[in-house]
KOLTIDO-473696 format. One record per residue (C-alpha): x, y, z; residue number from 1; residue in one letter. Coordinates in Angstrom, 3 decimals, decimal comma. Layout:
KOLTIDO-473696
SITE	u	v	w	n	res
SITE	X	Y	Z	NUM	A
...
***
This chain:
KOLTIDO-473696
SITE	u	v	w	n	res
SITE	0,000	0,000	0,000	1	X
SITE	1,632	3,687	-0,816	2	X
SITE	1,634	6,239	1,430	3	X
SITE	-1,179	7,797	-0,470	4	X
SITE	-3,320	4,891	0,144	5	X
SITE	-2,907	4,773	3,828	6	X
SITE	-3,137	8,550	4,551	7	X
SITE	-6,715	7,991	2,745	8	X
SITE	-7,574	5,034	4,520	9	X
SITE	-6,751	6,591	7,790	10	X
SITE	-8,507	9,790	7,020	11	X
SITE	-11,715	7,328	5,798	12	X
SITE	-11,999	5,957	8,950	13	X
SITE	-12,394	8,684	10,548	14	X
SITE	-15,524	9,242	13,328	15	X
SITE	-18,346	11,019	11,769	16	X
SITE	-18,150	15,003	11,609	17	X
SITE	-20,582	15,469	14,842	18	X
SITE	-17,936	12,986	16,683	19	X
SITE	-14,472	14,849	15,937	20	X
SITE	-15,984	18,203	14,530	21	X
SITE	-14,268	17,351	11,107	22	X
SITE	-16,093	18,146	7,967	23	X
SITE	-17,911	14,831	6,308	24	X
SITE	-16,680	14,072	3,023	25	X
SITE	-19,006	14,859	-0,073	26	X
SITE	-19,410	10,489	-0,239	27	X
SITE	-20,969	10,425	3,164	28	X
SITE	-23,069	13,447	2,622	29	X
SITE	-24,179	11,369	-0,112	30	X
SITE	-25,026	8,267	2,040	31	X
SITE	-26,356	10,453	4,939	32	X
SITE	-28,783	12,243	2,100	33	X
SITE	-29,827	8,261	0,701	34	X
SITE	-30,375	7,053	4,191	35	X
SITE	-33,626	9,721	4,518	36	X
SITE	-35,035	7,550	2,818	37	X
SITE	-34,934	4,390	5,164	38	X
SITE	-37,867	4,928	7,430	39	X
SITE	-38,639	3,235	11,030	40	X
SITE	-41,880	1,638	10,068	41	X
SITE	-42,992	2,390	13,661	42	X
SITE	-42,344	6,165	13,636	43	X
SITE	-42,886	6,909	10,357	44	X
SITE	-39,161	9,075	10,305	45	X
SITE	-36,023	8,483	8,687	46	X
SITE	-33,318	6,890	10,487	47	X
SITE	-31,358	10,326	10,095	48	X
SITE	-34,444	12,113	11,483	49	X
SITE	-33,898	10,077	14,576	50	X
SITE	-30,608	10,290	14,606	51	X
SITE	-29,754	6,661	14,455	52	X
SITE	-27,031	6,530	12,114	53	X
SITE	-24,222	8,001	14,627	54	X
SITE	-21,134	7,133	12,395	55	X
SITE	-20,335	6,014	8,837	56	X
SITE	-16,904	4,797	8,058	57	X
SITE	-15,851	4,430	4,705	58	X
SITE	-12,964	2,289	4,205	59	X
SITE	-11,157	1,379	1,128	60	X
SITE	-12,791	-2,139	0,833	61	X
SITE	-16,490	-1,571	2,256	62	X
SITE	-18,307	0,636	4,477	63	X
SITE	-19,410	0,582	8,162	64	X
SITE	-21,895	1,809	9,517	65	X
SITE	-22,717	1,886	13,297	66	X
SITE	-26,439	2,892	14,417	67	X
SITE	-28,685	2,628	17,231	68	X
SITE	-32,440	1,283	17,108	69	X
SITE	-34,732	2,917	18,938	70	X
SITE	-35,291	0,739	21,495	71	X
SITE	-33,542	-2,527	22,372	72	X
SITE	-35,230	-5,021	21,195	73	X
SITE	-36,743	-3,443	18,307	74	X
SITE	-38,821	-6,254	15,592	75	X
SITE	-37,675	-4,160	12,984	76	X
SITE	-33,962	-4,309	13,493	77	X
SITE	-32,997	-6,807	10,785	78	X
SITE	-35,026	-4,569	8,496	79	X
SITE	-33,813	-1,967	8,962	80	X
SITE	-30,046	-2,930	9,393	81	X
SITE	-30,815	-4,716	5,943	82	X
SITE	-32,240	-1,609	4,313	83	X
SITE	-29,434	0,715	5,558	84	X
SITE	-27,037	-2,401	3,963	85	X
SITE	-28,723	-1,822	0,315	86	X
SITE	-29,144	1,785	0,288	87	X
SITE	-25,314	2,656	1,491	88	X
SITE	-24,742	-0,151	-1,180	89	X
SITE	-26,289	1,999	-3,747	90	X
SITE	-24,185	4,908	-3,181	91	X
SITE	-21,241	3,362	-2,270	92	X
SITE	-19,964	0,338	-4,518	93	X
SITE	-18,732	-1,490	-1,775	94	X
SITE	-20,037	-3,949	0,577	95	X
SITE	-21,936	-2,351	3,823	96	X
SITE	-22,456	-3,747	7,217	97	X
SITE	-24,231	-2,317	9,978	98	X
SITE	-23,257	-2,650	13,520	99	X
SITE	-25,856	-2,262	16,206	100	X
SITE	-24,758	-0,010	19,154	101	X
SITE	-25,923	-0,931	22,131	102	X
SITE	-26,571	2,814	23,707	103	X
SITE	-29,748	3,439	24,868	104	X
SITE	-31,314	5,937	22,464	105	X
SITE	-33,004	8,810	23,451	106	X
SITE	-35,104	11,487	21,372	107	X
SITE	-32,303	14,308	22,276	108	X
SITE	-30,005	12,213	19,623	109	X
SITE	-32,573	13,491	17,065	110	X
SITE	-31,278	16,507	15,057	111	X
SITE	-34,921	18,388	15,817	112	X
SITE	-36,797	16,228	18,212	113	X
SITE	-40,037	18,409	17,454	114	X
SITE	-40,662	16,145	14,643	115	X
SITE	-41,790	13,173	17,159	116	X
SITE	-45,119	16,221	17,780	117	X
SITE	-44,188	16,763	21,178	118	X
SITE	-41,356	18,655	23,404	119	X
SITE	-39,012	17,060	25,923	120	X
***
């Protein structure tokens, strides 16, 4: 591997801009943008609306991405983790998996939690 290769590697790999304040690369603002599109079937919101997908990694031979369900034993967690697979897939020619965090989320972890219709 050149130096090239690992310096972009490394820099790939990187936590998520709201993790290390860096600013995302223009291929994660493009999986960030696809992902609006995977709803919870529960909540009716995107899995960016509720701020599950807390980071994306991508890495010179796939992508990883590392999310939260809303609550722990969620039915709809291999659905999800399987539509997240195919729509990161779609942006990013690479194989995808998902890894489950097991944080408690709460609705503070949403970007605007107004959009669950009530205030915390």
């Amino acid at each position: 591997m050149s130096e090239n290769d690992d310096r972009e590697t490394k820099e790939s790999a990187a936590p998520s801009p709201g993790e290390q304040g860096g600013a995302p690369s223009q291929q994660e603002l493009a999986v960030r943008s696809a992902l609006e599109a995977v709803l919870d079937p529960e909540i009716g919101l995107s899995v960016i609306d509720l701020g599950l997908i807390r980071e994306i990694h991508l890495l010179a031979d796939r992508t990883h991405v590392r999310m939260m369900l809303t609550t722990p034993f969620c039915p709809y967690a291999p659905q999800l983790m399987e539509e997240v697979k195919q729509t990161v897939s779609g942006v990013v020619p690479l194989p995808c998996d998902v890894e489950i965090m097991p944080d408690a989320w709460s609705p503070e972890m949403m970007p605007d939690p107004g959009l669950l219709g009530f205030s915390f």
